[in-house]
N, C-alpha and C positions, 0 to 999 in steps of 0.2 A: 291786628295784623299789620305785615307794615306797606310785586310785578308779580271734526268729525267726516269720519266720511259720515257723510250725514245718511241718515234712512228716512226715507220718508214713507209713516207706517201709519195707520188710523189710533187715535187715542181707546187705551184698553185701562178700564179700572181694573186693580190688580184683585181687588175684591169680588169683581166681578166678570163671572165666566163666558159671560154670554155672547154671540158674535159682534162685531162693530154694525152700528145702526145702517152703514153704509157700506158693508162691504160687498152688498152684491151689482155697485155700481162704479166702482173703485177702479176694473182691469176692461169695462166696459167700452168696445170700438165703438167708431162713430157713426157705423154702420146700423148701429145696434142688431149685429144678428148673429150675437156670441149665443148658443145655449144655453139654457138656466144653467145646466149640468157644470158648465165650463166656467160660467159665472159664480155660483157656488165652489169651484174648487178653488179657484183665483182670491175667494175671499177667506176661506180655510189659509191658504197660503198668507196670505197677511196677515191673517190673526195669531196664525203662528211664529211671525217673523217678533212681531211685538209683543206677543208674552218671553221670548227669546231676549227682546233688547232689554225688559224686566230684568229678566236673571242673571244677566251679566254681570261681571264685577266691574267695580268702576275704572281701573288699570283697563280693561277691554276697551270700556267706552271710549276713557282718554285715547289709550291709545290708536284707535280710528279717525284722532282730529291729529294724529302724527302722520298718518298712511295719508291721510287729506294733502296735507302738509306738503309731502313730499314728492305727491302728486301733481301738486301744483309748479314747482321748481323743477320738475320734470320737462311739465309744460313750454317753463319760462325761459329753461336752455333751449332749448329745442326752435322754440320762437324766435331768441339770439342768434344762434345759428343761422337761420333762414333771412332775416335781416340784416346781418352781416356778406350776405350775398346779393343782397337787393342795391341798386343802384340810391343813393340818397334823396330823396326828392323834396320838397316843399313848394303848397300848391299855396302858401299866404297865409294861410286860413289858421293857421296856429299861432295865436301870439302868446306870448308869457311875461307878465310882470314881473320884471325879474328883482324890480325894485322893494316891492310888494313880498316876495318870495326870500331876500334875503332877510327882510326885516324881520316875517316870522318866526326864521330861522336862529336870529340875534335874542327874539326877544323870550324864546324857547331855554337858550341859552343862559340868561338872566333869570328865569325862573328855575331851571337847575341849581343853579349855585344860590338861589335862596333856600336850597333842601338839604338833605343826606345825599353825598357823590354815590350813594350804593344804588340807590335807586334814580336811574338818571332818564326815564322815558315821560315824558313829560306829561299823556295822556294817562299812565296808567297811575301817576303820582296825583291827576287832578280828580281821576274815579275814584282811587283808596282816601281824599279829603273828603267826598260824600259820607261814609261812614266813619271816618276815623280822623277826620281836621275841626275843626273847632266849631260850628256851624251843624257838626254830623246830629248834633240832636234834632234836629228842624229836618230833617234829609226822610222822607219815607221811603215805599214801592213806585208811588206813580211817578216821584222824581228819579229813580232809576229808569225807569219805562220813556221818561221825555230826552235821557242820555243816551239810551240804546238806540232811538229814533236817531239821534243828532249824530248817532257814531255811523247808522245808514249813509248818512247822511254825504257826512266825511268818505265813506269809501266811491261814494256816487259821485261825488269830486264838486259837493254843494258845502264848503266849509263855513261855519258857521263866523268863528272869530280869527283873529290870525296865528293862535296856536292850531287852528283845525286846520289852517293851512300848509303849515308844514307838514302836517300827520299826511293829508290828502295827496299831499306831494310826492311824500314818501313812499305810501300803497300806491304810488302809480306808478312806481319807478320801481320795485319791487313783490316779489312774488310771496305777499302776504296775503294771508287768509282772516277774512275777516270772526272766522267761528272762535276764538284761543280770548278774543278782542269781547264778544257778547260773553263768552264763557266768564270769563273778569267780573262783566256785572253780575254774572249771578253770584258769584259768590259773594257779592257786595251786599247780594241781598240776603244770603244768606248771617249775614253778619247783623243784618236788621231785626232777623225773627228767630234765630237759633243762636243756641246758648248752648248745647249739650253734643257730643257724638258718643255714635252706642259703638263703636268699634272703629276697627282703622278702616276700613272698606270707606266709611263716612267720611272720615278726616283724607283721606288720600284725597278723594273727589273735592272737599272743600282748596285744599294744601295746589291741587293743580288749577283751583279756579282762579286762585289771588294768588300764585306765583308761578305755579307751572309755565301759565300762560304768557309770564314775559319773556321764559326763554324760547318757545317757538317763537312771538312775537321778533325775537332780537334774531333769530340766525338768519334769516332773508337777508337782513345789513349786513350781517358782520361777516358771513360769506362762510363757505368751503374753502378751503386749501385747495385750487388745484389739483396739487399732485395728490388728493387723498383716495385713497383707493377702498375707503370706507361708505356702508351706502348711505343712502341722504334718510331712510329710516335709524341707522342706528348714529346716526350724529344729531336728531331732532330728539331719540330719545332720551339722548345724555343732557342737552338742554333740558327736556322735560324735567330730568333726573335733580340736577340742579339746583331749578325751581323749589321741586319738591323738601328739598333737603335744606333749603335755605330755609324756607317756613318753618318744617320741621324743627329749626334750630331757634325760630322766632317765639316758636308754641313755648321750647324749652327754658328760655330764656327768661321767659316772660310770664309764668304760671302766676308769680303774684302780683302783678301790676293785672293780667285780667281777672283774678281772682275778687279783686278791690270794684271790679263792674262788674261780677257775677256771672265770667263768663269760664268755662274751664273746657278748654281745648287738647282733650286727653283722651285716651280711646274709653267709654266706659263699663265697658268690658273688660279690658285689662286692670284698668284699678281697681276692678271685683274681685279680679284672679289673683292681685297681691293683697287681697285684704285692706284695701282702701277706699276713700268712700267721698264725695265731694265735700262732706262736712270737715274731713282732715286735711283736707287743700282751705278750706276756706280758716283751719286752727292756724294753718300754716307753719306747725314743729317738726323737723327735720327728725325721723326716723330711720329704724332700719331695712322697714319695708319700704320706706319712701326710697332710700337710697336703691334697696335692691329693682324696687320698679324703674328710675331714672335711669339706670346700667343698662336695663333693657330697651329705653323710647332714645337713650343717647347711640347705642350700636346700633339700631335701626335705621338715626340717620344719618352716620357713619355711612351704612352702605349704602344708601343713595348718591352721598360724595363719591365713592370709590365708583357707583356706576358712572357718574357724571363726569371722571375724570378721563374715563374711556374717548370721551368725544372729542376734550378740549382741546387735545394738541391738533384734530383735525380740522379746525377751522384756520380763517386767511390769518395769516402769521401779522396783519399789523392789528387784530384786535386780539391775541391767542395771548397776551402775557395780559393785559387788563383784563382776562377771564379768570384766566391761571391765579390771578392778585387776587381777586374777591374770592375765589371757590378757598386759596388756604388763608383768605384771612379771614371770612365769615367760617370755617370748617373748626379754627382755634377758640369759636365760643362756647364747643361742646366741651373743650379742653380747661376755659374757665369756669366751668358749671361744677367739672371735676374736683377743680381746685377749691371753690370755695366749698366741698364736701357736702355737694347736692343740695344747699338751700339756694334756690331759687324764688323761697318766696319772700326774703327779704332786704335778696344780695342779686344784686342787678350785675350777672355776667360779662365783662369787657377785656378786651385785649390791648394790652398797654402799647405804648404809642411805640417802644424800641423795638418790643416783639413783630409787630406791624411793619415797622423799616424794614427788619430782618429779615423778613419773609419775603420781599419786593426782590431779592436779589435768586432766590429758588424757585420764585416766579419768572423768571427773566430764560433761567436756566432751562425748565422743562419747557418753555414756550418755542425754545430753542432747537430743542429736540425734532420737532415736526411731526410729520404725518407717521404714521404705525401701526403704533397701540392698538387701535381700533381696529383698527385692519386684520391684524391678528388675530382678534380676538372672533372673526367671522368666519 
């Protein structure tokens, strides 16, 4: 790979039917002089809420860390506003290294430009080295487990090194949510002990762990438009959409560089349904089911793109043409997957560097355009 409202429900084995060992102490006052009666229904009620957050699909669940989301930015105007009315005060007591603060910020910037400019957030480039930088053999669970601590850590404003500094800087100055941030590690981990997904339901949930999550991550920075009259749910979930579609295009791209590690990131389900099998991903000969299967995982996330174009023109118009760039110049890999006539497993899909200029000026163009689309579309 290559960027909730939460519930809080008693753990239910899904194997097992039986009530939560503690549900009848769960909705209990402090008084304690609830009725058994009433304390019994209270824990009915939550047993039923969490065999419910079971059956969900995972599109639901993500989408309740977007309603989080936007909940939060609700908040964060709302608090601007009232501070903007408040006389300015300072009692001392706040100092900030400012010397300290830039340098982080320098030396964040230094380690960008030693990577890929697609992926330019410097935490979530230092997570994705745990599994996938050079070192990732050596990386278990319980060293994700000591990252997710250290990422607490960071939003609690205790930064570890002086990349965490910036990051912590950042959450403080912005209306980020730290759940999109742990959702990342998971999927980190999920890259440590799974190899297989039985359908998209699985792959969606992985696809939003290790990308979804940068484009919430990113719209706190890069802002709303003002004048958009779009709501902050459906410009979080065109991010989201993004995300999604960016992966999507990385799974496709790249079936046989993961093939070569034994990992096949394809729904397996679907390649039942075209008569395909992991041991024909791993022959790796371009057929005709292959090709009919690829027409179908590449219009899929096509329209991811198409959702995710909904939002771009909604955001602050000095980051809306650097989104507009990466969405059609990562969108034209699904268009060299076509070209090279579906073998992806031993032609490594790219977009030539003219094609890439080309595009810069029809980026420039729709970014141009401004607020709308979205809006319409509501």
């Amino acid at each position: 790979m290559s960027a909730v409202l939460c519930v809080v429900c008693p753990r239910v084995n899904a194997r097992d039917h039986s009530l939560p060992r503690n549900y009848c102490t769960q909705r209990r006052c402090s008084s304690n002089k609830l009725s058994s009666k009433t304390s019994f229904s209270s824990g009915v009620s939550a047993y039923s809420r969490a065999v419910a957050n079971l059956s969900r699909s995972s599109e639901e669940r993500v989408y309740e860390v977007v309603l989080k989301q936007a909940a939060l930015v609700r908040e964060h105007r709302r608090e601007s506003e009232l501070d903007l009315k408040k006389p300015v005060e300072n009692d001392g007591t706040t100092t900030i290294d400012w010397n300290r603060l830039n340098e982080a910020y320098e030396r964040c910037r230094e380690f960008c430009a030693d990577y890929d400019n697609t992926f330019y957030w410097v935490w979530c480039r230092r997570t994705d080295e745990l599994v996938d930088g050079p070192n990732a053999t050596y990386t278990t669970p319980k060293d994700l487990e000591i990252w997710e601590k250290r990422l607490n850590d960071i939003f609690e404003g205790r930064p570890c090194d002086v990349y965490d500094v910036a990051l912590s800087d950042t959450v403080s100055k912005y209306p980020i949510d730290i759940q999109p941030f742990k959702d990342m590690i998971e999927g980190m981990k999920l890259d440590l002990t799974k190899s297989r997904y039985e359908n998209f339901d699985e792959l969606y949930l992985y696809c939003y762990n290790v990308a979804g999550t940068v484009g919430l991550m990113s719209v706190p920075v890069i802002g709303i438009a003002p004048k958009s009259k779009a709501s902050i749910e459906s410009v979080y979930n065109a991010a989201l959409a993004l995300g999604i579609a960016n992966q999507l295009t990385n799974i496709l791209r790249d079936v046989g560089e993961d093939a070569i590690r034994g990992r096949i990131y394809l729904p397996q389900d679907e390649l039942a349904q075209a008569g395909l099998s992991d041991d024909d991903i791993f022959r790796g000969k371009v057929t005709d089911k292959w090709r009919s299967f690829m027409k179908g995982q590449i219009k899929r996330a096509r329209m991811f793109y198409d959702e995710a174009e909904k939002g771009v023109s909604e955001l602050n118009l000095a980051s809306r043409w650097a989104v507009w760039a990466s969405l059609l110049l990562y969108r034209q890999i699904l268009d060299a997957i076509e070209a090279n006539d579906y073998n992806n497993f031993t032609k490594r899909a790219s977009v030539a560097k003219a094609k890439k200029l080309a595009s810069l000026p029809v980026a420039y163009a729709r970014a141009l355009m401004g607020c709308s689309k979205l809006a319409n579309e509501i």
